[in-house]
C-alpha positions as CSV (number, residue, x, y, z in Angstrom):
1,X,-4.1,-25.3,17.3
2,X,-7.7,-26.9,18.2
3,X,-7.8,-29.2,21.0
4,X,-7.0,-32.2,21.8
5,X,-8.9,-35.3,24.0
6,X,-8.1,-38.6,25.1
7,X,-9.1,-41.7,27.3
8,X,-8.4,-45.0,28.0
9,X,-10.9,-47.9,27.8
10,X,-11.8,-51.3,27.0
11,X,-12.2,-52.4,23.4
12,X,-13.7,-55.8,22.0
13,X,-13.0,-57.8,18.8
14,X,-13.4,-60.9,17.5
15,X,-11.4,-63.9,16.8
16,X,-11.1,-65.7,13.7
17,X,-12.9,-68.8,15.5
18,X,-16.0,-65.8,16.4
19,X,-15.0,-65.9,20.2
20,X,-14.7,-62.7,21.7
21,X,-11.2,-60.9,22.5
22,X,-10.8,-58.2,24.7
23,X,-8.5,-55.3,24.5
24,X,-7.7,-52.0,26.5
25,X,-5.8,-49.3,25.1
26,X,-6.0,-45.4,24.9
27,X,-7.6,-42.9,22.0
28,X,-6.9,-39.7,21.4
29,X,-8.7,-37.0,19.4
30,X,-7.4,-34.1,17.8
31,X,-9.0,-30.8,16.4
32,X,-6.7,-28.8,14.2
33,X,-7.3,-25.1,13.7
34,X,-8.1,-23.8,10.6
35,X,-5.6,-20.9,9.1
36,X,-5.3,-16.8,8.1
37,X,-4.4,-15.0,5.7
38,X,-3.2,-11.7,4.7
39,X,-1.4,-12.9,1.7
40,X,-1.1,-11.1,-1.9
41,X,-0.1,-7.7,-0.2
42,X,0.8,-4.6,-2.4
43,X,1.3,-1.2,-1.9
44,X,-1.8,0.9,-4.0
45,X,-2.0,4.4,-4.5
46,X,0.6,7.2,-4.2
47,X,1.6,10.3,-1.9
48,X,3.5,13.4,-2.8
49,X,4.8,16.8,-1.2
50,X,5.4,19.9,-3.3
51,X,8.1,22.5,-2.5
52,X,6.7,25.3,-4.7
53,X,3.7,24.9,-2.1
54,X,5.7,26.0,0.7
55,X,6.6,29.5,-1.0
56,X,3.6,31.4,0.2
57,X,3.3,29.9,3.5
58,X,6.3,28.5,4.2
59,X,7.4,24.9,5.5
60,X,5.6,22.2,7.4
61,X,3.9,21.2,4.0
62,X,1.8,17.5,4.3
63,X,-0.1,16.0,2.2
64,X,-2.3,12.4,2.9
65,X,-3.3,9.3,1.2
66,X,-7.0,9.0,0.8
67,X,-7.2,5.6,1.5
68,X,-5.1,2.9,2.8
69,X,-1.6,2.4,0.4
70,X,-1.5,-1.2,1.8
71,X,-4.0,-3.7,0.4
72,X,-4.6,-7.7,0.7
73,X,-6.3,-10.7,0.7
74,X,-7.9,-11.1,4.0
75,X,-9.3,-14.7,4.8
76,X,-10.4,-15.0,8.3
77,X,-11.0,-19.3,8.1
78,X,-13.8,-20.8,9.7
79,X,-13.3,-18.8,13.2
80,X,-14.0,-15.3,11.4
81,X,-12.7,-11.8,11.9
82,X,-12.2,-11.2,15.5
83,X,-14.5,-8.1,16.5
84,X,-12.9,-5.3,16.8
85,X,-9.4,-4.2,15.9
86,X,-9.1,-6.3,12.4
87,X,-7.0,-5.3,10.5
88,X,-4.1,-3.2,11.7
89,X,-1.6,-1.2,10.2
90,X,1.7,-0.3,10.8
91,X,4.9,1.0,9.6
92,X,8.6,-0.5,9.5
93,X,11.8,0.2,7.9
94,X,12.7,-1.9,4.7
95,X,17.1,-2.1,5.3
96,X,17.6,-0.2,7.9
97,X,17.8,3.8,8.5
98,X,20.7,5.0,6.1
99,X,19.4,7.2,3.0
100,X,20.6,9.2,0.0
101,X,18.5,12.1,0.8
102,X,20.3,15.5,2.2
103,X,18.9,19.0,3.4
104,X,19.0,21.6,1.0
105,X,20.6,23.9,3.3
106,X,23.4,23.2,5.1
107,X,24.0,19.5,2.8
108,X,22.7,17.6,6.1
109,X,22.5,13.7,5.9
110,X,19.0,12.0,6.8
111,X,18.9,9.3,8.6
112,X,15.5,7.4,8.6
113,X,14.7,6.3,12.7
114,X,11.6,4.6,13.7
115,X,9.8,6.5,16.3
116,X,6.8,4.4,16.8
117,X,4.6,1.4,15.5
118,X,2.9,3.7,12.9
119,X,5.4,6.4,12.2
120,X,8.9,7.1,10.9
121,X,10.9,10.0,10.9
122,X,13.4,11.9,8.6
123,X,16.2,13.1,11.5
124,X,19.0,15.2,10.9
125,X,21.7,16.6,12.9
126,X,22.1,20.4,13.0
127,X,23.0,21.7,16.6
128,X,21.1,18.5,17.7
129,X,18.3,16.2,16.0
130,X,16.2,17.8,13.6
131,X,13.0,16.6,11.8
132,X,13.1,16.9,8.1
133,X,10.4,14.6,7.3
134,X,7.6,12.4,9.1
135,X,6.1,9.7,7.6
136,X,2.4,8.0,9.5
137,X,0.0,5.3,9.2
138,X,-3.5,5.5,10.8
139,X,-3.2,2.3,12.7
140,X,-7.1,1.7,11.8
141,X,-7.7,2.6,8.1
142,X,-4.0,2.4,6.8
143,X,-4.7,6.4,5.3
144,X,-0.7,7.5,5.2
145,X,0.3,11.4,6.1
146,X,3.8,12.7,4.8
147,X,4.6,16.1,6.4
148,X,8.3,17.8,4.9
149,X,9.6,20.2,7.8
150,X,12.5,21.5,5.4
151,X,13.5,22.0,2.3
152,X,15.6,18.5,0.3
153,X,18.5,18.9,-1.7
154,X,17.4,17.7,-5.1
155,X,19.6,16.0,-7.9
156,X,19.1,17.9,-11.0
157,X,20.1,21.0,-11.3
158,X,19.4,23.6,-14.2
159,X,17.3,26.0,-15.9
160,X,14.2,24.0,-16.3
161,X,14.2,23.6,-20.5
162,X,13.5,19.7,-19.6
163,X,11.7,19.9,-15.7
164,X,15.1,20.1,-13.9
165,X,12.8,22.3,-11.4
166,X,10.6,19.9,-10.5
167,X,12.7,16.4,-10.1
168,X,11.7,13.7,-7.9
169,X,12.8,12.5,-4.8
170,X,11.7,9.2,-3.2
171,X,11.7,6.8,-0.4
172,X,12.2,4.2,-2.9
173,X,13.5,0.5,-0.8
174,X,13.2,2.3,2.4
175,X,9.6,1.8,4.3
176,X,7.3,-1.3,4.3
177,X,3.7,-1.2,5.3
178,X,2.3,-3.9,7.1
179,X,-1.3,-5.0,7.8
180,X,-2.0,-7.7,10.5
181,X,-5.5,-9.8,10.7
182,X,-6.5,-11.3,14.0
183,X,-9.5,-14.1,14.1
184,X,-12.1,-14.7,16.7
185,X,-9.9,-16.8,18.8
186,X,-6.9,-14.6,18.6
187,X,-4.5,-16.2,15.6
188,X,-3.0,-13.3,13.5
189,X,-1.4,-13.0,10.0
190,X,0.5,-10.2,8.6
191,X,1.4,-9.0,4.9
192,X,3.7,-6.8,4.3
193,X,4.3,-4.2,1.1
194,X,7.0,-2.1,0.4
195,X,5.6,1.6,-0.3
196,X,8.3,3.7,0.0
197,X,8.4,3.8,-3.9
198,X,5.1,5.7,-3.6
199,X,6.0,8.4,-1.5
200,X,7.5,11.0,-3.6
201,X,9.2,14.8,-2.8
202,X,8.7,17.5,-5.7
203,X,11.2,20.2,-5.8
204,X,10.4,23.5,-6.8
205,X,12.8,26.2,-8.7
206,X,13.5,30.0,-8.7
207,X,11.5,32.5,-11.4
208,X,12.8,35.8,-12.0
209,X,9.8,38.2,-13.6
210,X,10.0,41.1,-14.9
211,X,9.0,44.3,-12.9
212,X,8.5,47.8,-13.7
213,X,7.1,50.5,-11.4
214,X,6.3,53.9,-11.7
215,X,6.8,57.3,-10.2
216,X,5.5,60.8,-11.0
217,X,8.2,63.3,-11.6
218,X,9.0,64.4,-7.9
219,X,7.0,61.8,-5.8
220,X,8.8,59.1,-4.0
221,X,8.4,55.4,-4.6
222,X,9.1,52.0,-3.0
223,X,9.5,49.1,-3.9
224,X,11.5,46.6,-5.8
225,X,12.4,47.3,-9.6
């Protein structure tokens, strides 16, 4: 809110006859602040982990957005941008922590638990908390990093004739990304997107090639065959 002024004093008029009439009273002035907006918010863009790239070299796998997945229509008003700080991201959950999602190994529920401002994580219990999942927003450029600690347990099962190998898990209803504007004289505005939708697991399947190896007639091989 602007601000606001007032005084008392005397006022003159005059009569219907053109004599003079004197009055006192009070006047006050007020100066309304002009608003912000981070309105028409919207999750852009899309992040994804792949299982079948943890065979070689085994698990954390991460992957990152590269840009913000938050976007929206910042109007600053008359006071403009404040400088420095504007805009800020951050992470929250959408309904709570409960999910779907289990570990492959072991059939371990995930519980989704807020461990800062700009980060959520994937816990488990397994001889005490686990991490199977992080999720993190650069606070300054909105740029989202999901890292997959262990392997999910995935929903289709079969022999891949229709892609059973590579089904999709997501975080679908379950994270919101927020972005907050602040003006020179410290008003703020948020808007707020839901981008769990966006951030997808891959699974990956088993192959079994065939192998031959060779051996000249009394020499010794090893290997697998």
């Amino acid at each position: 809110d602007g601000p606001a002024c007032g005084g008392r004093g005397p006022g003159q008029a005059n009569g219907r006859d053109g004599d003079p009439v004197s009055a006192s009273g009070s006047l006050t002035i007020t100066s309304d602040d002009d608003s912000r907006i981070a309105g028409s918010a919207v999750a852009v863009g899309s992040l994804s982990v792949d299982e079948t790239n943890a065979v070689p070299g085994g698990f954390p796998i991460s992957a990152s957005s590269g840009s913000a997945m938050i976007a929206a229509l910042f109007n600053y008003g008359a006071d403009g941008a404040q400088t420095s700080g504007a805009p800020a991201y951050a992470l929250s959950l959408t309904a709570g922590g409960a999910t779907t999602l289990v570990t492959a190994l072991g059939g371990f529920p995930i519980t989704l638990v807020q461990t800062s401002s700009t980060a959520i994580t994937g816990q488990y219990s397994n001889g005490g908390t686990q991490t199977a999942f992080t999720v993190s927003i650069n606070a300054t450029t909105g740029i989202v990093t999901l890292t997959q600690n262990i392997a999910l347990e995935h929903n289709i099962d079969g022999n891949n004739s229709a892609g059973e190998h590579n089904d999709v898990l997501t975080l679908a209803g379950l994270i919101t990304a927020t972005v907050t504007i602040t003006d020179r004289d410290g008003d703020s505005h948020e808007g707020r997107a839901q981008i769990g939708g966006n951030l997808s697991f891959f699974d990956d399947g088993p192959a079994a090639v065939a192998d031959t190896n060779m051996v000249t007639e009394g020499a010794v091989v090893s290997g697998n065959v």
